[in-house]
KOLLUMSE-848269 format. One record per residue: residue number from 1; residue in three letters; x, y, z of N, C-alpha, C in turn. Coordinates in steps of 0.001 Angstrom, whole numbers, plus 500000, padded with zeros to 6 digits. Layout:
<atoms>
NUM | ALA | X | Y | Z | X | Y | Z | X | Y | Z
...
</atoms>
This chain:
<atoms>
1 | UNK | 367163 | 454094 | 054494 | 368529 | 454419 | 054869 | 369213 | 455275 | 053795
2 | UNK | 369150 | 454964 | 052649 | 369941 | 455765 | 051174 | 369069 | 456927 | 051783
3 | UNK | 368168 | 457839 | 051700 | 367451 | 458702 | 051827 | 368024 | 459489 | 053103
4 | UNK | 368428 | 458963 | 054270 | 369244 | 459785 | 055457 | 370627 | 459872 | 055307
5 | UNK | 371271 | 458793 | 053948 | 372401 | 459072 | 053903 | 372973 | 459899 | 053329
6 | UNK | 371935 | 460195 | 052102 | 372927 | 461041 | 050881 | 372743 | 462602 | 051558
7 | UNK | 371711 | 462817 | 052337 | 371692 | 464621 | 052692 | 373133 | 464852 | 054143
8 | UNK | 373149 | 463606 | 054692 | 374254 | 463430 | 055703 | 375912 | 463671 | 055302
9 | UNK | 376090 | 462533 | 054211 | 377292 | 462914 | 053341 | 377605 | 463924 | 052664
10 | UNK | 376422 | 464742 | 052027 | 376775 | 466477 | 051509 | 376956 | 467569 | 052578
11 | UNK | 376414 | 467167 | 053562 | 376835 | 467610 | 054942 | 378103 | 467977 | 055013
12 | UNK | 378540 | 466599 | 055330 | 380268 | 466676 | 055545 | 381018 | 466950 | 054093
13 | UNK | 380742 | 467353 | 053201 | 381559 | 467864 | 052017 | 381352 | 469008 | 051997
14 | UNK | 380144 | 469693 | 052536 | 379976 | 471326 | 052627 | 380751 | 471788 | 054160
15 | UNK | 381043 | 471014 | 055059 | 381944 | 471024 | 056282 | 383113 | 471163 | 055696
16 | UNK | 383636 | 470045 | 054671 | 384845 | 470110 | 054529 | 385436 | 471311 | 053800
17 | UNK | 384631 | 471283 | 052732 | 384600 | 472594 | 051572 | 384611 | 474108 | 052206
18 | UNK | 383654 | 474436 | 053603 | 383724 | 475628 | 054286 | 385901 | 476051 | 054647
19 | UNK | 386259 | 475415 | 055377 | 387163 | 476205 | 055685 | 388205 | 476945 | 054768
20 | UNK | 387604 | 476076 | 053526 | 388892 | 476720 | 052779 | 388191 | 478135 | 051605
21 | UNK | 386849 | 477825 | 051583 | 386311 | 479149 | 051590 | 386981 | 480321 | 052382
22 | UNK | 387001 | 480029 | 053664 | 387803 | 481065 | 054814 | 389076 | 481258 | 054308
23 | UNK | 389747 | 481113 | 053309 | 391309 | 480661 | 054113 | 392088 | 481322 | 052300
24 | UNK | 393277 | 481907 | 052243 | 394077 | 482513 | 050622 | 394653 | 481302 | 049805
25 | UNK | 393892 | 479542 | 050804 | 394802 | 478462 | 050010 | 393992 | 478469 | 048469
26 | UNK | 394834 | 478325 | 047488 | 394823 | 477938 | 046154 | 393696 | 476321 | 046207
27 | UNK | 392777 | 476984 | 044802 | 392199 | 475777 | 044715 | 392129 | 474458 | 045198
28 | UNK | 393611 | 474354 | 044468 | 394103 | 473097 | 043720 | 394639 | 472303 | 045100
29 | UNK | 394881 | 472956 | 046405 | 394547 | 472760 | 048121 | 393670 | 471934 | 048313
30 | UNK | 392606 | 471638 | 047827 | 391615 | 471108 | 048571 | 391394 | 469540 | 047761
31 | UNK | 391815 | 469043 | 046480 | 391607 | 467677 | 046446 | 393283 | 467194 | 046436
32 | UNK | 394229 | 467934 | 046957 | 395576 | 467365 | 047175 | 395096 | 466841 | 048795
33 | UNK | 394836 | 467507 | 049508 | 394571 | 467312 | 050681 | 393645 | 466328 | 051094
34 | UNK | 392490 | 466195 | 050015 | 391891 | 465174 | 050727 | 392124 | 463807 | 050213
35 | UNK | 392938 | 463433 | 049011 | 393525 | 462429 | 048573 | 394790 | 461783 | 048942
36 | UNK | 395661 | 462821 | 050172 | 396493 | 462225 | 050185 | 396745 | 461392 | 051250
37 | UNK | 397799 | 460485 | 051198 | 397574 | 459271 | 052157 | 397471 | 459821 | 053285
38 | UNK | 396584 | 458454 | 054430 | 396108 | 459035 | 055569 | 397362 | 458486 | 056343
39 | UNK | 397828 | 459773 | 057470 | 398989 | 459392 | 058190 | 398665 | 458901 | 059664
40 | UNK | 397296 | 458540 | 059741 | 396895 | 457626 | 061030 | 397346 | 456601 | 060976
41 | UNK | 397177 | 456195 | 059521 | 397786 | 454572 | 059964 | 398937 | 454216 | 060070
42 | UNK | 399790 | 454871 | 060333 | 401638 | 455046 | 060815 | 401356 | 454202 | 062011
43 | UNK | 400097 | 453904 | 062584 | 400707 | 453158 | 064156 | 400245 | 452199 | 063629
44 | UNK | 399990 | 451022 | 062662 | 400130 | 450000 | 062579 | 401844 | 449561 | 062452
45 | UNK | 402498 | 450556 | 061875 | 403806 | 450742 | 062282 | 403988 | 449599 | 064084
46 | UNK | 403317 | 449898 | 064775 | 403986 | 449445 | 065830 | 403492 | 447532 | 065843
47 | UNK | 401782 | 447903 | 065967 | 401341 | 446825 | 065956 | 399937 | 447088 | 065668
48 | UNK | 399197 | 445746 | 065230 | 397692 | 445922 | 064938 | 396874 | 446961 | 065613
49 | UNK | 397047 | 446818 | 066799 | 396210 | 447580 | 067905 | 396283 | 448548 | 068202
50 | UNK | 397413 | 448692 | 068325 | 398289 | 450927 | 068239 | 397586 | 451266 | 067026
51 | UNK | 397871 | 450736 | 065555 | 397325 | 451218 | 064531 | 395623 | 451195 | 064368
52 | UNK | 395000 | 450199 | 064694 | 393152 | 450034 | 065201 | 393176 | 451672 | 065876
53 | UNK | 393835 | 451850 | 066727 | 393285 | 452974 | 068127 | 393563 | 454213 | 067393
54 | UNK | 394646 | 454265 | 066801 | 394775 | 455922 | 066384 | 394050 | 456422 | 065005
55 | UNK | 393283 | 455300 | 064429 | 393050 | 455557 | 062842 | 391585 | 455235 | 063559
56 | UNK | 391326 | 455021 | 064314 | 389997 | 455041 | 064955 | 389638 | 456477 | 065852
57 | UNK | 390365 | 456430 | 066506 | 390153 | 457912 | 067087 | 390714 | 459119 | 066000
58 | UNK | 391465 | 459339 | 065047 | 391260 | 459903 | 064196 | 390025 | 460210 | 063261
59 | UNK | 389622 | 459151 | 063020 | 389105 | 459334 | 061689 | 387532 | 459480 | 062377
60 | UNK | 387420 | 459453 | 064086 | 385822 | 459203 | 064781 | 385268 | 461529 | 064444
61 | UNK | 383937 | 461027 | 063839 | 383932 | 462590 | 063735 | 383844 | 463613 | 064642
62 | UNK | 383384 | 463367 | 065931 | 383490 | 464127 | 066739 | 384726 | 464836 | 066838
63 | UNK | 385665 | 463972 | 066970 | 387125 | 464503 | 067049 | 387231 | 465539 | 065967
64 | UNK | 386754 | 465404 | 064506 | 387140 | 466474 | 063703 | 385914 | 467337 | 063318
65 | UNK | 384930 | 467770 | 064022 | 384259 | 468478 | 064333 | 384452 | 469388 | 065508
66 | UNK | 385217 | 469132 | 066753 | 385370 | 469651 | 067734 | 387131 | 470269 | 067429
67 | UNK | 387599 | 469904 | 066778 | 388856 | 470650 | 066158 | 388524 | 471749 | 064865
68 | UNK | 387189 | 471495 | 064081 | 386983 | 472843 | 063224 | 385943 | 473823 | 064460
69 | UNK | 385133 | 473352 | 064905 | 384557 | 474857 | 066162 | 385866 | 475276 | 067055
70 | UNK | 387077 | 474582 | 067562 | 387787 | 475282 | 068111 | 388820 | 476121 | 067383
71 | UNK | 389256 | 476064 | 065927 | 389735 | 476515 | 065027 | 389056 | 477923 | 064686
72 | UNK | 387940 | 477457 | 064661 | 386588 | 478656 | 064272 | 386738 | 479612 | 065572
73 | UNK | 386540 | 479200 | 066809 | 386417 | 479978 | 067724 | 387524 | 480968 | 067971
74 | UNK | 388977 | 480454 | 067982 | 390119 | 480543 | 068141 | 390282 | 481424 | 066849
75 | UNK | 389819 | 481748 | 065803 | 390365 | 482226 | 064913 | 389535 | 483643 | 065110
76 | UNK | 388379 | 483266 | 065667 | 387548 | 484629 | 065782 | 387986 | 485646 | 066709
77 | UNK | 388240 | 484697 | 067956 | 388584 | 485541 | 069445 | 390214 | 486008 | 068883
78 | UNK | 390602 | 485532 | 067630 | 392120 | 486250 | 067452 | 391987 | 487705 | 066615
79 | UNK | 391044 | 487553 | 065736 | 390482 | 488659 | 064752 | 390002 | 489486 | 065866
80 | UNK | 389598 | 488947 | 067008 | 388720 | 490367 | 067977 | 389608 | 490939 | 069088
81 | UNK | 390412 | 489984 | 069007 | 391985 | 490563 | 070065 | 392748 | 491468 | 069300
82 | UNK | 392822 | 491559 | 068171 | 393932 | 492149 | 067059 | 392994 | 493384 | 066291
83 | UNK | 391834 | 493476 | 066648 | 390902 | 494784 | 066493 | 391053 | 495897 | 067194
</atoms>
């Protein structure tokens, strides 16, 4: 298991690390951002279960994999509209 995990987890740090390669944000952008508090869990605000559902469907990766390819896509088809 250690052996499928550690090439999996550099995965998602070279995922995370890509967009801002793309992007004029300042360094110092990228460990403000990933340290700072997570604002999913605002729905425990309501109750256990509101807060379970949204910090669950947040934080599930599909969800933030399918928001950087549509970012990606969306950013391309804008660069090729504006050509």
């Amino acid at each position: 298991m250690k052996i499928y995990w550690k090439p999996r987890r550099n995965l998602y740090v070279c995922l995370e690390h890509f967009p801002f390669t793309k992007t004029d944000l300042l360094g110092w952008w990228y460990p403000v951002l990933i340290f700072t508090p997570d604002l999913s869990t605002t729905g425990y605000v309501v109750n256990p279960q509101i807060g379970a559902a949204t910090y669950n469907f947040i934080h599930h990766k599909a969800v933030g994999i399918s928001i950087f390819v549509l970012g990606m896509m969306l950013a391309t088809s804008l660069c090729n509209w504006q050509a």
